[in-house]
C-alpha positions in Angstrom: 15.6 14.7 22.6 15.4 16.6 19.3 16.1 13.7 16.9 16.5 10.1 16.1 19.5 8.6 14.1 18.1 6.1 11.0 20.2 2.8 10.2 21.6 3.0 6.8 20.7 -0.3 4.9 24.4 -1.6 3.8 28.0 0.3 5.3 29.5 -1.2 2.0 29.7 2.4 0.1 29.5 0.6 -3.7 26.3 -1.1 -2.9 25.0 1.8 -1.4 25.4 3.4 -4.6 23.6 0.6 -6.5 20.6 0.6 -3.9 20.3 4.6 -4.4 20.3 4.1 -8.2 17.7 1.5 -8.1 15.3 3.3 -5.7 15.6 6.5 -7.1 14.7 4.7 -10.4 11.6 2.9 -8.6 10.7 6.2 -7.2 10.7 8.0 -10.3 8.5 5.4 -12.0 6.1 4.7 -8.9 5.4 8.6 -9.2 4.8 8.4 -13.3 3.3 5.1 -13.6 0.5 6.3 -10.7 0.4 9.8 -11.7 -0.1 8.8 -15.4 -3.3 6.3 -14.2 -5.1 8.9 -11.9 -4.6 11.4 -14.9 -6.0 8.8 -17.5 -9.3 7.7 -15.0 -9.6 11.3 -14.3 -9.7 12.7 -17.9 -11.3 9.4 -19.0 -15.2 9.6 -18.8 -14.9 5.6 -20.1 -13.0 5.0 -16.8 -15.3 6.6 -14.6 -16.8 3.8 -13.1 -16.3 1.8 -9.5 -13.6 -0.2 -10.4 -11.3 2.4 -11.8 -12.8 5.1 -8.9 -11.6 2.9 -6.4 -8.1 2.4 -8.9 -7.5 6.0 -8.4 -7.7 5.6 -4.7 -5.2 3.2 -4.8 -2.9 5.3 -7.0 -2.7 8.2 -4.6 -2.2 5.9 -2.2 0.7 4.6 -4.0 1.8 8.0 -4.4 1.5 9.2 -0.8 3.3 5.9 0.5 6.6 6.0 -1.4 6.7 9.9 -1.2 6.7 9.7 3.1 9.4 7.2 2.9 11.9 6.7 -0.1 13.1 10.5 -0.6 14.6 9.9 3.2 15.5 6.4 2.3 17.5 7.8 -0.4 19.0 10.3 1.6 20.0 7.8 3.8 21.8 5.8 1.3 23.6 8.9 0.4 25.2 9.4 4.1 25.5 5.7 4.9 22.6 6.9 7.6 20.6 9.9 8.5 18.9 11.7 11.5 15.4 12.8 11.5 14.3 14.9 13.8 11.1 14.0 16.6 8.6 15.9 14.5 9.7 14.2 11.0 9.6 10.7 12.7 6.2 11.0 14.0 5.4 12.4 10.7 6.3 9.8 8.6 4.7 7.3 11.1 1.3 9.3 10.6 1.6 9.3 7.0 3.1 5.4 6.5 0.7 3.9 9.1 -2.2 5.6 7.7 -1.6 4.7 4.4 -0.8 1.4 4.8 -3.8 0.9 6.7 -5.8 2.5 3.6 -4.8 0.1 1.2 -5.3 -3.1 3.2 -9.0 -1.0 3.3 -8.9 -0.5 -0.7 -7.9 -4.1 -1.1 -11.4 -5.3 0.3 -13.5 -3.0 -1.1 -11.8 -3.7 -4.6 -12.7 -7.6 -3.9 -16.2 -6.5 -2.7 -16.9 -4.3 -6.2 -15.5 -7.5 -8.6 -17.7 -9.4 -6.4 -20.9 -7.4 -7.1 -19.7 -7.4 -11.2 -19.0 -11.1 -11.8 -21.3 -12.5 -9.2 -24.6 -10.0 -8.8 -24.0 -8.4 -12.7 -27.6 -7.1 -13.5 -27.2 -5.5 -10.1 -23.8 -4.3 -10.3 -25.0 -0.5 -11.1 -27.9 -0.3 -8.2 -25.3 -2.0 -5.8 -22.0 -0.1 -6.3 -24.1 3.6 -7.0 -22.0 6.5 -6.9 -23.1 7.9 -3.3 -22.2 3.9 -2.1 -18.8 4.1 -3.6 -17.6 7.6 -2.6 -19.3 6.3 1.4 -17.1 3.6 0.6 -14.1 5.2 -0.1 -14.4 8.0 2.4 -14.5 5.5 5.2 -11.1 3.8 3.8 -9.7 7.4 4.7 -11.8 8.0 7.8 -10.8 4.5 9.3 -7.2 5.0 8.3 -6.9 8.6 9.8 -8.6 7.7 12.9 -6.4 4.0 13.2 -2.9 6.2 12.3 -3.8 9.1 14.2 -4.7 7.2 18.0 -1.1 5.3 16.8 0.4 8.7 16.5 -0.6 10.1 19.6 0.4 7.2 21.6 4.2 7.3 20.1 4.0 11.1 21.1 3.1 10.2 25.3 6.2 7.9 24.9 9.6 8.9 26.1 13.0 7.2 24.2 16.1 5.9 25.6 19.5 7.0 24.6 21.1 7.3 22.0 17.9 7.4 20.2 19.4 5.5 17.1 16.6 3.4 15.1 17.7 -0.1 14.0 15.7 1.0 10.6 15.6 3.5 7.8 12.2 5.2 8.9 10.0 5.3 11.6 7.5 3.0 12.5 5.9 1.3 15.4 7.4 -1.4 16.2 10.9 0.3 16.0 10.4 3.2 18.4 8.3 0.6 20.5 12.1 -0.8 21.0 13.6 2.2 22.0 10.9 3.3 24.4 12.1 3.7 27.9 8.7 4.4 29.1 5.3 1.6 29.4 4.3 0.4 26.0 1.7 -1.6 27.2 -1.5 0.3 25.8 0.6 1.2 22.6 1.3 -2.7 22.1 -2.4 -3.4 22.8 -3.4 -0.9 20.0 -1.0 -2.2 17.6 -1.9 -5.4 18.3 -6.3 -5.0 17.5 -5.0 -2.6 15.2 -3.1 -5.7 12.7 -5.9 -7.5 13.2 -8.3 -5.5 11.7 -6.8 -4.3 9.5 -4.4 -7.4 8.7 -6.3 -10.8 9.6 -10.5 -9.4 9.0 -9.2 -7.5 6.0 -7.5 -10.6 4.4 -10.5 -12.9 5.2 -13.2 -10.2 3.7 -11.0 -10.7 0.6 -11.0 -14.1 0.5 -14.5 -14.6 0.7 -15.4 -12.4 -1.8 -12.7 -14.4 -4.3 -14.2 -17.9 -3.5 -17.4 -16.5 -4.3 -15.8 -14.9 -7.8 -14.2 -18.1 -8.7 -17.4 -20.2 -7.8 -19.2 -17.8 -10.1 -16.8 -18.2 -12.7 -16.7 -21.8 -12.9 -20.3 -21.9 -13.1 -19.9 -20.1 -16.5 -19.9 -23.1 -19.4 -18.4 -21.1 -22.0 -14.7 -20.8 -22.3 -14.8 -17.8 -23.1 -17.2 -16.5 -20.8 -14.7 -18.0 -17.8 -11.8 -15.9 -19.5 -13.7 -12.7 -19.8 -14.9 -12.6 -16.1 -12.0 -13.9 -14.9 -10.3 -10.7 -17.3 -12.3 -8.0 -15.2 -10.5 -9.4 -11.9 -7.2 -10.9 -13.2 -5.0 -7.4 -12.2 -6.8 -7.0 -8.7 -5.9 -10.6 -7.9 -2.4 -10.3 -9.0 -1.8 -7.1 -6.8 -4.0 -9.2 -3.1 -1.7 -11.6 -4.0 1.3 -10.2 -4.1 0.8 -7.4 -1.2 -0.4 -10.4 0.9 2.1 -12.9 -0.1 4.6 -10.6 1.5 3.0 -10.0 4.8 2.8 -13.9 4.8 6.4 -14.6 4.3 7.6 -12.0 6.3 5.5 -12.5 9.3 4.9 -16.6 9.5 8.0 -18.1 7.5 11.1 -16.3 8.0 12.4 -17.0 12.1 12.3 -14.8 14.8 16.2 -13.9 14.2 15.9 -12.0 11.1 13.1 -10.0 12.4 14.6 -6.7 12.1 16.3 -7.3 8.3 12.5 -9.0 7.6 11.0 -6.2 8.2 13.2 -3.9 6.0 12.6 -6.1 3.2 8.9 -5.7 4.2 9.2 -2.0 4.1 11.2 -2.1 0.7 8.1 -3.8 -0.7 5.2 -2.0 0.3 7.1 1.7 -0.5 9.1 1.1 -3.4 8.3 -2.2 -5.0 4.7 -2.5 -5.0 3.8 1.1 -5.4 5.6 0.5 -8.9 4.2 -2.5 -9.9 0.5 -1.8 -9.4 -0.1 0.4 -12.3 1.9 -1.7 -14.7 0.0 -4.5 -13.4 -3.1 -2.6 -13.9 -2.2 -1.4 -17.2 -0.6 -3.9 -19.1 -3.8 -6.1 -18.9 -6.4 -4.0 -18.7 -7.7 -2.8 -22.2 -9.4 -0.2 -21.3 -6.6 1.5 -18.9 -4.3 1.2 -22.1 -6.3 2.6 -24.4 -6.8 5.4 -21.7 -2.9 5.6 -21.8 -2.2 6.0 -25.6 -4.9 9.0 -25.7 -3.2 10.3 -22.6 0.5 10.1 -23.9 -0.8 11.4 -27.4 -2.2 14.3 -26.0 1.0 15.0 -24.5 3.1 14.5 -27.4 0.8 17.1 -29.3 
């Protein structure tokens, strides 16, 4: 077995057209849009606190995660489906699992630092210390590599049935767990502890930290006062909401039959449509990312 033949999203060859136009148009602003906030935190010494630390995190994320998957997607769209060869696939399954697993990671400790702001404020500096935040973000890469790379070299023990075609437009676990003509026990085990940590605990750490936020914040007598905490965690909000609302529908509303159309939809969101979102999110309200921006883009313009 040298390769694996992808499933094309539509056979109609005019939508396929229209779906390579609009991701090649997400994938061009994903990669300007993130690029443009890890250049303005990094060049920013007003940005260079935990919050926006942990921001650029989540933008190379963003950047890594639609680079592993839509320049084949698009590829695929081109040729109405694709092959990748066995080295590719298990590539892009290294790189997308480990990844996604990062920013479920990133997610939390985002919560945890607005927790620490808006809740434990004349702490927030001793609390969230440099040395604390880069432990804290090197684990989010530790834990993903180790998670991605046990996934990785379980797929690589497995041996695939004929004709090796993938009823999806990348590689992933649960599609080459269908194809697998050898025991998958111990590789559905993994996946399995695996979604809940990173998944169910994940989710829950969020959560806390937010009932504790908006406690906090209605606690705060002022109107003004509410508006301006609830300011400092507004954009992180909007993006756990949004990345979890997904999960959500895809996993625990849609049925059983539409698994395998669910979970491209799932795929289309965490690579393309979310990785372009979260820095418009991020900048359009957040004052000091625009600000940030403007010098940025001036600079350029000089």
């Amino acid at each position: 077995m040298v390769e694996f033949l992808l499933q094309g999203l539509s056979e109609n060859p005019q939508l396929q057209l229209v779906l390579f136009a609009l991701f090649f148009l997400l994938y061009l602003t994903a990669l300007a849009g993130n690029g443009l906030i890890l250049m303005a935190i990094c060049l920013n010494a007003s940005l260079h606190t935990p919050m926006y630390f942990f921001l650029a995190n989540l933008a190379i994320v963003d950047i890594v995660c639609t680079s592993t998957i839509l320049p084949k997607l698009l590829e695929n769209l081109l040729l109405n489906g694709s092959t990748i060869s066995y080295g590719g696939c298990l590539t892009q399954l290294f790189f997308m699992t480990g990844v996604l697993g990062a920013e479920l990671l990133l997610l939390a400790v985002m919560s945890y630092d607005r927790y620490v702001a808006i809740c434990q404020p004349l702490h927030y500096h001793t609390l969230m210390s440099r040395p604390l935040c880069v432990l804290l973000a090197g684990s989010v890469w530790f834990v993903s590599a180790v998670n991605t790379s046990v996934h990785t070299g379980l797929m690589a023990q497995l041996t695939f049935c004929s004709p090796y075609q993938i009823p999806h437009f990348q590689c992933e676990i649960p599609t080459l767990l269908q194809i697998a003509c050898s025991p998958t026990k111990l590789s559905n085990i993994m996946t399995i502890t695996s979604d809940v940590f990173f998944a169910v605990v994940n989710f829950l750490l969020t959560m806390v930290s937010y009932t504790f936020i908006i406690t906090s914040i209605l606690r705060i007598r002022s109107a003004e006062g509410k508006r301006r905490a609830f300011s400092t965690c507004s954009s992180h909000l909007l993006v756990v909401c949004m990345y979890y609302s997904t999960v959500i529908y895809t996993y625990f509303i849609t049925g059983s039959s539409t698994s395998i159309e669910n979970g491209k939809v799932l795929t289309l969101m965490y690579t393309a449509v979310s990785p372009t979102l979260n820095p418009l999110i991020y900048s359009l309200r957040n004052r000091d990312v625009k600000v940030a921006l403007r010098r940025l883009l001036s600079t350029f313009s000089k």
